[in-house]
N, CA, C and O atoms as a Tripos MOL2 file, in Angstrom:
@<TRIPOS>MOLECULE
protein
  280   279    70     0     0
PROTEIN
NO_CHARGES

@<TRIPOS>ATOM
      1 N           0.8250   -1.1910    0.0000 N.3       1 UNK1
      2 CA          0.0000    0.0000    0.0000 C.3       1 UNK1
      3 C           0.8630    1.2460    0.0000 C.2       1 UNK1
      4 O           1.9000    1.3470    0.6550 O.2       1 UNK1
      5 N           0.2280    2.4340   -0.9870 N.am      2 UNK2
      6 CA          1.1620    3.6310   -0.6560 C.3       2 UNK2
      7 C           0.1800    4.1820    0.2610 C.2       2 UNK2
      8 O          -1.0500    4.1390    0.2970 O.2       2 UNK2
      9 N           1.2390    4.8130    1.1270 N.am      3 UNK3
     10 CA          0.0800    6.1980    1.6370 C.3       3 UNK3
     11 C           1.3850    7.3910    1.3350 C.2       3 UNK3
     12 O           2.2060    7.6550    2.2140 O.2       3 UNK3
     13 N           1.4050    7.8830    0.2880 N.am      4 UNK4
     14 CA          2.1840    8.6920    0.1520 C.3       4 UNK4
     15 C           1.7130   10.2600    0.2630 C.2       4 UNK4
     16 O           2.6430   11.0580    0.3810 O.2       4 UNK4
     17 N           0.5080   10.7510    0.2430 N.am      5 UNK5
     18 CA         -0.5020   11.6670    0.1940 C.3       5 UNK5
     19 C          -1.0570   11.6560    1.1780 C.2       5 UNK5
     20 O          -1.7360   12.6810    1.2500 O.2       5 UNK5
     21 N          -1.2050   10.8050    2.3670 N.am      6 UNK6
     22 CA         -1.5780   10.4220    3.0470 C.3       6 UNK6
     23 C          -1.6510   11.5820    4.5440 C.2       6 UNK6
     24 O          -2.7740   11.7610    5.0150 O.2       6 UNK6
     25 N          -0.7080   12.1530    5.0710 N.am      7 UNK7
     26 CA         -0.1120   13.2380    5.6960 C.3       7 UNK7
     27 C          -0.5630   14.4660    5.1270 C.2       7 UNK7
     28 O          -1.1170   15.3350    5.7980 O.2       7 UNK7
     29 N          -0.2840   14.5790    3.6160 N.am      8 UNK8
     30 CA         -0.6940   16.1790    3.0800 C.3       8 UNK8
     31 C          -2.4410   16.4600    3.3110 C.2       8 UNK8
     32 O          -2.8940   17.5860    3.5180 O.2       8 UNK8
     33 N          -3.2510   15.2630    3.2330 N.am      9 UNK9
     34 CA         -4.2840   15.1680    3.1960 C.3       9 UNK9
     35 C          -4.7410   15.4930    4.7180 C.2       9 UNK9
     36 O          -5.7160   16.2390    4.8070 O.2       9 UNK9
     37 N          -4.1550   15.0220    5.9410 N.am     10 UNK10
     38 CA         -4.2570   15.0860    7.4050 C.3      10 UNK10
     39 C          -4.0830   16.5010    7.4170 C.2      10 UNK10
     40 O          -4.9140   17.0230    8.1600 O.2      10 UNK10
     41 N          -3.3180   17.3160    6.8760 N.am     11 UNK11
     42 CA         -2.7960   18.4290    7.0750 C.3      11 UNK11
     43 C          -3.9960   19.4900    6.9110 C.2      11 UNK11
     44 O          -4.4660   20.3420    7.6640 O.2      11 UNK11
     45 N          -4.3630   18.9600    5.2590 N.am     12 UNK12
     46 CA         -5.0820   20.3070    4.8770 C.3      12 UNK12
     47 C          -6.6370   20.1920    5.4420 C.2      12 UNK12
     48 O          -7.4990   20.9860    5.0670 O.2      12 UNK12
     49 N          -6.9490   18.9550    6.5290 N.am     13 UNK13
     50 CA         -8.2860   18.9440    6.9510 C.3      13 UNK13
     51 C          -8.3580   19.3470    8.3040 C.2      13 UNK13
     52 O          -9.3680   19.7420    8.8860 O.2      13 UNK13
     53 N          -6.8860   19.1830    8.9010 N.am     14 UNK14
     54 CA         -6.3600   20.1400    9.7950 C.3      14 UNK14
     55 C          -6.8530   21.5180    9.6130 C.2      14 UNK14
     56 O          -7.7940   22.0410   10.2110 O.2      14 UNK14
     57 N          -6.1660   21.9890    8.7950 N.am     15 UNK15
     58 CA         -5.8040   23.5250    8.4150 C.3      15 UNK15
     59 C          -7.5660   23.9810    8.3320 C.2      15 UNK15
     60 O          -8.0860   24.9620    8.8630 O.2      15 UNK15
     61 N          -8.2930   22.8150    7.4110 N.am     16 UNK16
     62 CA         -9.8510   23.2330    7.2110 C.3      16 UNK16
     63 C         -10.2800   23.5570    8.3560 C.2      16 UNK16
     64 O         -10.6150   24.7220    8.5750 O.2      16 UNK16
     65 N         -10.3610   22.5000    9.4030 N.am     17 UNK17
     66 CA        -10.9700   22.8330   10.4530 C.3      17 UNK17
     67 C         -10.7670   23.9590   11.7040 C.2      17 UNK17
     68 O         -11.6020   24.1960   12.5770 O.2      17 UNK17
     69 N          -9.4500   24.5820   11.5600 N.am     18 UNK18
     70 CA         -8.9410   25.4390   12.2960 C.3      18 UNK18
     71 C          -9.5100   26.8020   11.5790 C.2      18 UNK18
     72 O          -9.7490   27.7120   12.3740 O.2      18 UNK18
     73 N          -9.7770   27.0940   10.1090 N.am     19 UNK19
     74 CA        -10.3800   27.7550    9.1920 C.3      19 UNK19
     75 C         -11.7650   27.8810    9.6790 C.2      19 UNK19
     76 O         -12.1120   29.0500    9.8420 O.2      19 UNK19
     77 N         -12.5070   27.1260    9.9110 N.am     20 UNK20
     78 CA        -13.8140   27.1600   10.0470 C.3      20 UNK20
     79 C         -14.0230   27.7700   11.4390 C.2      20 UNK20
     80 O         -14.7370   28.7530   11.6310 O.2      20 UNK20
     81 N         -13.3950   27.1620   12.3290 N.am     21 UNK21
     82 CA        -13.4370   27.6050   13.3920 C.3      21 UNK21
     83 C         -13.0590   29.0660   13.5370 C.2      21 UNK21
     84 O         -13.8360   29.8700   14.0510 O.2      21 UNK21
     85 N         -12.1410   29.3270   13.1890 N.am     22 UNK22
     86 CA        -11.5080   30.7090   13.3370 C.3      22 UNK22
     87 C         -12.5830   32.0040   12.6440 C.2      22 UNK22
     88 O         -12.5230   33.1180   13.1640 O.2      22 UNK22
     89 N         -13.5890   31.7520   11.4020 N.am     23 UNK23
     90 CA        -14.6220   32.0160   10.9780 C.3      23 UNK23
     91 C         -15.7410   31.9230   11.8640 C.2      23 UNK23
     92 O         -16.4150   32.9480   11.9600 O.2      23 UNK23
     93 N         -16.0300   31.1020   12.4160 N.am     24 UNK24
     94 CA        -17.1480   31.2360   13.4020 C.3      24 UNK24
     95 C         -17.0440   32.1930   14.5120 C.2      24 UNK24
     96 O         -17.9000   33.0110   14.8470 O.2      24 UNK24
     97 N         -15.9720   32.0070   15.0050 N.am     25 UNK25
     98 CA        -15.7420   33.1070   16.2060 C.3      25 UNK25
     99 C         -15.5840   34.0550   16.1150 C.2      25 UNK25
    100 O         -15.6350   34.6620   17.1850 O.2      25 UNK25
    101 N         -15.3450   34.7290   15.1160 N.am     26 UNK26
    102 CA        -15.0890   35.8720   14.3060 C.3      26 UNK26
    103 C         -16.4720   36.6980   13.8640 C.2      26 UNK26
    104 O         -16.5470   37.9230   13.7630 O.2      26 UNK26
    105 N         -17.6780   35.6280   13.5970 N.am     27 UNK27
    106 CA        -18.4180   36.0120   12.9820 C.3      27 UNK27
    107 C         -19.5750   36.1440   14.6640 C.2      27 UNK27
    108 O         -20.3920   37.0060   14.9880 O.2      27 UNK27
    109 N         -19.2170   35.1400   15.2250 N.am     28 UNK28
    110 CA        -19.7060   34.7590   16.7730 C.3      28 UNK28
    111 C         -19.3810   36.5170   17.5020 C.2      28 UNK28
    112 O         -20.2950   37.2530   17.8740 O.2      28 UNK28
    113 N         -18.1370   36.8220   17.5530 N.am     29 UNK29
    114 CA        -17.2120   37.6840   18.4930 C.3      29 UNK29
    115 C         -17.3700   39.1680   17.8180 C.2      29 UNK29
    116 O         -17.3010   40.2320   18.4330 O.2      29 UNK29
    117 N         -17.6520   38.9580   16.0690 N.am     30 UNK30
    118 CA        -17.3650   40.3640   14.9660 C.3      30 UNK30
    119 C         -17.7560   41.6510   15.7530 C.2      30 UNK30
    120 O         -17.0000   42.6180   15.8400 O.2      30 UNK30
    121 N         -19.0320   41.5880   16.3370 N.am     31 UNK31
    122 CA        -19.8660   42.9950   17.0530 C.3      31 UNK31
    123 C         -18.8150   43.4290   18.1780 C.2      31 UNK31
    124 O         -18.3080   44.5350   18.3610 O.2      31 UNK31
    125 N         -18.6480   42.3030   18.8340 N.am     32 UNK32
    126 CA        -17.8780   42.6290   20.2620 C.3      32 UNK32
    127 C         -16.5410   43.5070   19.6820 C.2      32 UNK32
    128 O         -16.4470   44.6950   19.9900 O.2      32 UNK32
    129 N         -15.9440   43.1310   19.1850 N.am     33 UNK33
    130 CA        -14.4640   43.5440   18.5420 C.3      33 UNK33
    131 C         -14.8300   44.8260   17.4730 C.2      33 UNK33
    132 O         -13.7900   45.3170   17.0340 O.2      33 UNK33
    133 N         -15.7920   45.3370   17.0700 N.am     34 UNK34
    134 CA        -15.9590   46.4420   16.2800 C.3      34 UNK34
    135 C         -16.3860   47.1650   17.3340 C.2      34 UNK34
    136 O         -15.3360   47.7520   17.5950 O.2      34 UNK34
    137 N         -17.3030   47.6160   18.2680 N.am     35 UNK35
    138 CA        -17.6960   48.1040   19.2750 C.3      35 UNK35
    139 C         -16.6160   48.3020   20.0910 C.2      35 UNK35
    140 O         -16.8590   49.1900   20.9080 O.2      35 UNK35
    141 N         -15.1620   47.6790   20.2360 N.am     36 UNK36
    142 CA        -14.2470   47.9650   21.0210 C.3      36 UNK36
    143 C         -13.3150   49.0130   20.1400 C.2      36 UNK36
    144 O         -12.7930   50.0000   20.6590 O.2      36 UNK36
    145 N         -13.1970   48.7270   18.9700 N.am     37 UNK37
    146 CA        -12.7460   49.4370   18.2660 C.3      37 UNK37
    147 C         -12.7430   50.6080   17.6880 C.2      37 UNK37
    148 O         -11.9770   51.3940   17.1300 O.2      37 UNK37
    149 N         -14.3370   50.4250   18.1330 N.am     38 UNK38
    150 CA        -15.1090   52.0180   17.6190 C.3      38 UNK38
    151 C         -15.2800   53.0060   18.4530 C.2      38 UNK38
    152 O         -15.7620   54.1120   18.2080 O.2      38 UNK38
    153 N         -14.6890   52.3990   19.9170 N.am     39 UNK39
    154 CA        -14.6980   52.8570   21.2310 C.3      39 UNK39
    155 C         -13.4850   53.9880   21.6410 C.2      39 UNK39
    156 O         -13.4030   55.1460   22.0510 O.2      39 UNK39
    157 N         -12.3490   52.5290   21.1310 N.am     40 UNK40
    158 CA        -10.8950   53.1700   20.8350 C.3      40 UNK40
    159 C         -11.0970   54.5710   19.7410 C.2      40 UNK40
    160 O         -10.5420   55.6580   19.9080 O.2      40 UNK40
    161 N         -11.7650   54.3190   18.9340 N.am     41 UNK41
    162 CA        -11.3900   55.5180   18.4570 C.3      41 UNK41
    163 C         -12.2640   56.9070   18.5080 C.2      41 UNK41
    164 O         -11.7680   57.9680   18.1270 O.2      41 UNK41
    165 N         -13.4390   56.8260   18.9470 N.am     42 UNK42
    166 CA        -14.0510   57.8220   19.8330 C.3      42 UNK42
    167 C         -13.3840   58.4670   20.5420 C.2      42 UNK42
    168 O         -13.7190   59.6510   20.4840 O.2      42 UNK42
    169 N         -12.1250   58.1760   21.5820 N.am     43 UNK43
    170 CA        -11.4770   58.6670   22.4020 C.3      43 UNK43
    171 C         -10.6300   59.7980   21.8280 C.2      43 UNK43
    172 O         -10.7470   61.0190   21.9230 O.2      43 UNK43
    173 N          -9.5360   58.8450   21.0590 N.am     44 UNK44
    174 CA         -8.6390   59.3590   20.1110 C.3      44 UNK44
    175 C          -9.1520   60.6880   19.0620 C.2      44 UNK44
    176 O          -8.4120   61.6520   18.8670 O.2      44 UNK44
    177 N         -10.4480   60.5740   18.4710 N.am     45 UNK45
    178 CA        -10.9840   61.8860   17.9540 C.3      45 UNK45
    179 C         -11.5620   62.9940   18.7740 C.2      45 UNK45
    180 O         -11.8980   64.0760   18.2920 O.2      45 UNK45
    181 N         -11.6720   62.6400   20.1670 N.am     46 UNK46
    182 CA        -12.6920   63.8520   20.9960 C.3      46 UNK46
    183 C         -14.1930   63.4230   20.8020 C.2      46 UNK46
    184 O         -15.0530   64.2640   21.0610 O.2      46 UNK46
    185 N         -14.6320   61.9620   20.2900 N.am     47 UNK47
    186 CA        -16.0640   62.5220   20.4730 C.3      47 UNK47
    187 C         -16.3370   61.1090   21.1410 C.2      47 UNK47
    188 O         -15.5160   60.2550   21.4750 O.2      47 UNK47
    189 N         -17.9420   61.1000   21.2580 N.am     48 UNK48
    190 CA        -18.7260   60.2780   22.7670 C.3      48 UNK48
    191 C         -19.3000   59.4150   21.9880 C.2      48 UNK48
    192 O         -20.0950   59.6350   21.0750 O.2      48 UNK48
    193 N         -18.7240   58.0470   22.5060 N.am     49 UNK49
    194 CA        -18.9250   56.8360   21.9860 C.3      49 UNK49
    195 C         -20.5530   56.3560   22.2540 C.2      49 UNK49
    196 O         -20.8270   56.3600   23.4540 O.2      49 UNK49
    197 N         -21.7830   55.9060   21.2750 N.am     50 UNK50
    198 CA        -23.2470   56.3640   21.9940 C.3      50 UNK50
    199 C         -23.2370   54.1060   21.2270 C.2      50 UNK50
    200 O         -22.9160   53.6110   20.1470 O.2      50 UNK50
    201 N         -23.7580   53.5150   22.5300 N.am     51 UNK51
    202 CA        -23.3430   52.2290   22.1940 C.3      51 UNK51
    203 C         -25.1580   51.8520   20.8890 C.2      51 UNK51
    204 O         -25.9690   52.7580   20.6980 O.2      51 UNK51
    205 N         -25.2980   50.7360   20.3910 N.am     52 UNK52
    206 CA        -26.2720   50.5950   19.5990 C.3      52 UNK52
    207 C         -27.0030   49.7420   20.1130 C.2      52 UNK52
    208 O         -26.9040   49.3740   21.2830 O.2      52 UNK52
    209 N         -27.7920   49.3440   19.3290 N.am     53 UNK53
    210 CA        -29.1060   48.5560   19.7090 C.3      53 UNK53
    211 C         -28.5110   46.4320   19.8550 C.2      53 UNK53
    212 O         -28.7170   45.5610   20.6990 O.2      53 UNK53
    213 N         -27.9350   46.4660   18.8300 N.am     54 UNK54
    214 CA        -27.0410   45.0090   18.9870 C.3      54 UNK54
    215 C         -25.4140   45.3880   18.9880 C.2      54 UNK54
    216 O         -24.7340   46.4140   18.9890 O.2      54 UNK54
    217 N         -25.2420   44.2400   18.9880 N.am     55 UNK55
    218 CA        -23.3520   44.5010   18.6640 C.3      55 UNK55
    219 C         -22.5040   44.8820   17.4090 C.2      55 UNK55
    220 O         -22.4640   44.5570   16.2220 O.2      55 UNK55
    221 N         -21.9840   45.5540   18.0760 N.am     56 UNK56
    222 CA        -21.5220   46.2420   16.2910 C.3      56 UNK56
    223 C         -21.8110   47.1300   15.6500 C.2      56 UNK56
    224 O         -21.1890   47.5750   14.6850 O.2      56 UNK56
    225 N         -23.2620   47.6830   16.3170 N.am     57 UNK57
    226 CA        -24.0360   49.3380   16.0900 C.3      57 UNK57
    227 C         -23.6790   50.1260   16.7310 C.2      57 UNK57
    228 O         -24.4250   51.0950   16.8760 O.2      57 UNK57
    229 N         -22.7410   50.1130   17.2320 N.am     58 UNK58
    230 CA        -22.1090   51.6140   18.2980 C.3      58 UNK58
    231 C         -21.5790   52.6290   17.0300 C.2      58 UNK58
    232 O         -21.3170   52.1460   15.9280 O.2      58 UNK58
    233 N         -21.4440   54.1620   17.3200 N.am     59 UNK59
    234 CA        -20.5150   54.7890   16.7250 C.3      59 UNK59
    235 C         -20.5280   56.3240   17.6090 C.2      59 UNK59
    236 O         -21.2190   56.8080   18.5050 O.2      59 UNK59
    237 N         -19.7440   56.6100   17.0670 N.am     60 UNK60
    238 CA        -19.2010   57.7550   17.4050 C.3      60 UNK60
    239 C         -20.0370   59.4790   17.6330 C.2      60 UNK60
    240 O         -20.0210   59.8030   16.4450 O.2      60 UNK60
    241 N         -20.4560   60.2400   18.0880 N.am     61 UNK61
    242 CA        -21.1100   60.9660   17.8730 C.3      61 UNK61
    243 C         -20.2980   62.4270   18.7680 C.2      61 UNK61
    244 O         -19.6150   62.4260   19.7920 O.2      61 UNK61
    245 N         -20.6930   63.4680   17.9450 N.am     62 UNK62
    246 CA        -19.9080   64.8460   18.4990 C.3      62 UNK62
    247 C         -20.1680   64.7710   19.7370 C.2      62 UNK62
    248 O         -20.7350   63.7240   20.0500 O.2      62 UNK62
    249 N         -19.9670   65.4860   20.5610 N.am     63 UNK63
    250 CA        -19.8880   65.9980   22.2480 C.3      63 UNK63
    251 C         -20.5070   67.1000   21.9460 C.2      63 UNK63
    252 O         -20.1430   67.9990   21.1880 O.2      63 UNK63
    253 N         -21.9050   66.9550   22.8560 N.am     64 UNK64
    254 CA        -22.4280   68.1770   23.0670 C.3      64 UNK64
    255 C         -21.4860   69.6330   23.9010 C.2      64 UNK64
    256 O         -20.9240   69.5040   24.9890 O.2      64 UNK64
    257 N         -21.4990   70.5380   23.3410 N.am     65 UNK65
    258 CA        -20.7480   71.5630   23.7540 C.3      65 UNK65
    259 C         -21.2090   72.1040   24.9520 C.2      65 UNK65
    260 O         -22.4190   72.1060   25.1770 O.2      65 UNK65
    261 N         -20.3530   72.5970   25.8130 N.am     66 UNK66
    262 CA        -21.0910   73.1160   27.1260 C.3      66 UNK66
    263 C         -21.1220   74.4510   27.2590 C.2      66 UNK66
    264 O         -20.0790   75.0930   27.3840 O.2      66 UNK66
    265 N         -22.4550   75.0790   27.2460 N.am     67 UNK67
    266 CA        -22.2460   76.8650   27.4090 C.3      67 UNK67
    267 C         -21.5450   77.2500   28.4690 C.2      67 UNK67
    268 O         -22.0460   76.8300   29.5120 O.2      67 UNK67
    269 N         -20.0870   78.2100   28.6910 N.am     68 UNK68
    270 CA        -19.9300   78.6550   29.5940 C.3      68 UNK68
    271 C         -20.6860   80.2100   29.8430 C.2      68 UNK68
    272 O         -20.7620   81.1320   29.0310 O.2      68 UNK68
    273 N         -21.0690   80.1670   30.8730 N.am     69 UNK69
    274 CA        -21.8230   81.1010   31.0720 C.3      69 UNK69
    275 C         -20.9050   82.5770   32.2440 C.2      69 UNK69
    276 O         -20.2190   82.3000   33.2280 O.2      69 UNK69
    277 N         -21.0350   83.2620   32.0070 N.am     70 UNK70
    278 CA        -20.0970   84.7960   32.5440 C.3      70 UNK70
    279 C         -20.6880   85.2480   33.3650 C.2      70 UNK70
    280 O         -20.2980   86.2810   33.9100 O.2      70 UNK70
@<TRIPOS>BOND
     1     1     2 1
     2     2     3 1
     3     3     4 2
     4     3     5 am
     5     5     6 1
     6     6     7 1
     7     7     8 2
     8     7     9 am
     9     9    10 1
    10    10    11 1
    11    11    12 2
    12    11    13 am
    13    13    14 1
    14    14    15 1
    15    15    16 2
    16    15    17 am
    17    17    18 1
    18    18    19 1
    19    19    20 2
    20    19    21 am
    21    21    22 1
    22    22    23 1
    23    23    24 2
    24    23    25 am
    25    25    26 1
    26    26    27 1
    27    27    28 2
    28    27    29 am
    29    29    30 1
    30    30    31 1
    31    31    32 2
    32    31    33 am
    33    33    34 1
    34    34    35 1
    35    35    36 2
    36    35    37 am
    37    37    38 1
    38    38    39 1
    39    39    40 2
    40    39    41 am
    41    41    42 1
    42    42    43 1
    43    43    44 2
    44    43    45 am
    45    45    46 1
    46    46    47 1
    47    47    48 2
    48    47    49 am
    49    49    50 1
    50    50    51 1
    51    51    52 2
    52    51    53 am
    53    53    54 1
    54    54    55 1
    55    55    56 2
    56    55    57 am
    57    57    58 1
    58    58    59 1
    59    59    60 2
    60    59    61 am
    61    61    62 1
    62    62    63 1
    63    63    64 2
    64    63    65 am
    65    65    66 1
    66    66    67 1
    67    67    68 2
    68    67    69 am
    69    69    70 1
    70    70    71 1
    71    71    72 2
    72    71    73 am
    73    73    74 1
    74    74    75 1
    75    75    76 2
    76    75    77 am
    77    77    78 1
    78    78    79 1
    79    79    80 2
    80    79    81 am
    81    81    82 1
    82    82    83 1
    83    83    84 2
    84    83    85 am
    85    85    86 1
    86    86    87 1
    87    87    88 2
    88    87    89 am
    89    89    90 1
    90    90    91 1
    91    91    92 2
    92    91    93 am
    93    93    94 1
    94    94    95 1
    95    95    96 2
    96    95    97 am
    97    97    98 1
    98    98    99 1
    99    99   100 2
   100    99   101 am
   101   101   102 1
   102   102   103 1
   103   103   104 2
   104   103   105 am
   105   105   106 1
   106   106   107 1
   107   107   108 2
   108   107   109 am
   109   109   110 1
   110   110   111 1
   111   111   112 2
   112   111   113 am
   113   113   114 1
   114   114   115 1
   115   115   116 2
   116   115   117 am
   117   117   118 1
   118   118   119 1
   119   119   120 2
   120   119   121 am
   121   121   122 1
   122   122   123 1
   123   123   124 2
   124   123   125 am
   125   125   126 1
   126   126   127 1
   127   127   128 2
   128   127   129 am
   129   129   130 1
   130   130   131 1
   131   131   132 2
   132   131   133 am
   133   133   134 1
   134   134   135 1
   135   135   136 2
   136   135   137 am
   137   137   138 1
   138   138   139 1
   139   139   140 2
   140   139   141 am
   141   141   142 1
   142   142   143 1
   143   143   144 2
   144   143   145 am
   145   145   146 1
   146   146   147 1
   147   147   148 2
   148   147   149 am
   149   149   150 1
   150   150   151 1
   151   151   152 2
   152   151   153 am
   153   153   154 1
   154   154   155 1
   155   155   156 2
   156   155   157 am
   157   157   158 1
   158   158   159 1
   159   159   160 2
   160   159   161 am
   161   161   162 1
   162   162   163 1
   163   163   164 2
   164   163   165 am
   165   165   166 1
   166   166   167 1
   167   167   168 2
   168   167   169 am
   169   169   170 1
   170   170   171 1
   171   171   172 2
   172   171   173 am
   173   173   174 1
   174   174   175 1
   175   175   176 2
   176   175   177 am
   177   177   178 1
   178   178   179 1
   179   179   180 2
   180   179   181 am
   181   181   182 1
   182   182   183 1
   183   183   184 2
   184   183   185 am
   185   185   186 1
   186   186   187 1
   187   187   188 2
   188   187   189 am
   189   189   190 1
   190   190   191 1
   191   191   192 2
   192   191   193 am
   193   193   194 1
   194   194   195 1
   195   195   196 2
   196   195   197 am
   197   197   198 1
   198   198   199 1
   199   199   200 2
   200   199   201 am
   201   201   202 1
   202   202   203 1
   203   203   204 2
   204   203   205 am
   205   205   206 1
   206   206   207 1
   207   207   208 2
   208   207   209 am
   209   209   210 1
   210   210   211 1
   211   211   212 2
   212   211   213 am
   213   213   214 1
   214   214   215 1
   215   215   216 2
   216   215   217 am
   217   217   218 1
   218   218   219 1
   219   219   220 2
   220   219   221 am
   221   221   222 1
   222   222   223 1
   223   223   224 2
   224   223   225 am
   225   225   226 1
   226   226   227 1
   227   227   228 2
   228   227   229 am
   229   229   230 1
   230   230   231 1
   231   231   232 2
   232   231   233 am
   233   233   234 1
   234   234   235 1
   235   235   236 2
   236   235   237 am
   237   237   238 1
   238   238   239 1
   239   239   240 2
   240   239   241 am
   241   241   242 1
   242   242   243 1
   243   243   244 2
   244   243   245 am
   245   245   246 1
   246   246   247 1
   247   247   248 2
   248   247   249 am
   249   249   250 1
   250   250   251 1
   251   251   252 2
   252   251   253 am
   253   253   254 1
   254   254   255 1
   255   255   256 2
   256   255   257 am
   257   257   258 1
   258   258   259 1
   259   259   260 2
   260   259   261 am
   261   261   262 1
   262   262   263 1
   263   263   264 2
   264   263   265 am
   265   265   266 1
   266   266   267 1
   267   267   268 2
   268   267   269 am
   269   269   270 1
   270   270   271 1
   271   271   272 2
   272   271   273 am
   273   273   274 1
   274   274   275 1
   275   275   276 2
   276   275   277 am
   277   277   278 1
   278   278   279 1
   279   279   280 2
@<TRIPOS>SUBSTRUCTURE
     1 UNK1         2 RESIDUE 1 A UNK
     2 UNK2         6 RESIDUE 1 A UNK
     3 UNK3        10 RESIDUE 1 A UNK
     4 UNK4        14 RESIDUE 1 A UNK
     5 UNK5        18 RESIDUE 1 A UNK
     6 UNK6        22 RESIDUE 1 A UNK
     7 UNK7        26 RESIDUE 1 A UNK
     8 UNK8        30 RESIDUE 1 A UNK
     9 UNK9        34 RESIDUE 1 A UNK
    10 UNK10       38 RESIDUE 1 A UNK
    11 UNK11       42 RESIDUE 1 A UNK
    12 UNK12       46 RESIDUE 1 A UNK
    13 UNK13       50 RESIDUE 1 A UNK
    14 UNK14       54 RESIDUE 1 A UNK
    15 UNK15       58 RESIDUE 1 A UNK
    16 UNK16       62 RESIDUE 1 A UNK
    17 UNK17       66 RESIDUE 1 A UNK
    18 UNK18       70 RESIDUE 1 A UNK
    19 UNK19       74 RESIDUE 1 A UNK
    20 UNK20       78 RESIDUE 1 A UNK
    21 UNK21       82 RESIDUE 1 A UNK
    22 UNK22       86 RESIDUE 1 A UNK
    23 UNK23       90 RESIDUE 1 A UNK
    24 UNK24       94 RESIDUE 1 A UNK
    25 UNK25       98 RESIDUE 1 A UNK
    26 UNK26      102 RESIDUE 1 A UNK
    27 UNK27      106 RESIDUE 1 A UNK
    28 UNK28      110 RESIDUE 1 A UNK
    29 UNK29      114 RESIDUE 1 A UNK
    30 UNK30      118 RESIDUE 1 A UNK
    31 UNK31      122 RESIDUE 1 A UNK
    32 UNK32      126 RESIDUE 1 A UNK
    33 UNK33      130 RESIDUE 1 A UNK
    34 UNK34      134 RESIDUE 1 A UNK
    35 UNK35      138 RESIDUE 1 A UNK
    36 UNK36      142 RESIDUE 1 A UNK
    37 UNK37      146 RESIDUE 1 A UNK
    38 UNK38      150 RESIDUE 1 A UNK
    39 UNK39      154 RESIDUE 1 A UNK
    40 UNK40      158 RESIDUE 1 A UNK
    41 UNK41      162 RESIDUE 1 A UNK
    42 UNK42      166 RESIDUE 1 A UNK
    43 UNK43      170 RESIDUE 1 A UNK
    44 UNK44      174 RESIDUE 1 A UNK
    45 UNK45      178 RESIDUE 1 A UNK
    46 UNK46      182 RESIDUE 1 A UNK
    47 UNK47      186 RESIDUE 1 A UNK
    48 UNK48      190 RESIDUE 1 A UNK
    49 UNK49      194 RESIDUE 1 A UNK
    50 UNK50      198 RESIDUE 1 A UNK
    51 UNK51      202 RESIDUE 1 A UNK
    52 UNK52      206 RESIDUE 1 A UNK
    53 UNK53      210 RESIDUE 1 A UNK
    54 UNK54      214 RESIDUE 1 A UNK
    55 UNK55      218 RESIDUE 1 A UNK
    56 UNK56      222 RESIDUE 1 A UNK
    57 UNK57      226 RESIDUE 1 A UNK
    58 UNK58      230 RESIDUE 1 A UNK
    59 UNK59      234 RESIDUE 1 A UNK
    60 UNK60      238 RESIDUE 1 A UNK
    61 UNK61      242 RESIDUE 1 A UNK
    62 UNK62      246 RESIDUE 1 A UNK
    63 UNK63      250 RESIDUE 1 A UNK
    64 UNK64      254 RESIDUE 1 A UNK
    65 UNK65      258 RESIDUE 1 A UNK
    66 UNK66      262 RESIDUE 1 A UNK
    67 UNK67      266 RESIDUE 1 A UNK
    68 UNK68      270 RESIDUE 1 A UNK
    69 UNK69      274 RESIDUE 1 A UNK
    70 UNK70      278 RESIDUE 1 A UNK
C-alpha cells in the first residue's frame, strides 16, 4: 500500500478545520471587537462613543458643547 498523500491530506483537513473555526468566532465575536474598536477611536478623535441597539451598532457621535456662562 502507498500512503504517500496520506499526511498532506491530514494536514489540509487540519488547516480546514482550524479555518472554520476561526470564521465562526469571528463572525460569533465580529460585534464585540468592532464596538471595542469604535470605542478606541471615539477617544482618540474627541467625540462620545453612543453604544447601539445590537453589537456592532455603536458609533461615534460629536460631544455636546457646554455653554460657559459669565
Amino acid at each position: 500500500m502507498k500512503r504517500d498523500g496520506q499526511a498532506l491530506v491530514e494536514y489540509i483537513l487540519i488547516i480546514a478545520l482550524i479555518s472554520v473555526i476561526a470564521i465562526a468566532l469571528v463572525n460569533y465575536f465580529g460585534g464585540y471587537l468592532k464596538d471595542a474598536i469604535t470605542k478606541t477611536s471615539c477617544s482618540l478623535v474627541d467625540e462620545e462613543y453612543v453604544k447601539g441597539a445590537k453589537p456592532g451598532e455603536g458609533m461615534c457621535q460629536e460631544k455636546e458643547k457646554e455653554e460657559v456662562s459669565e
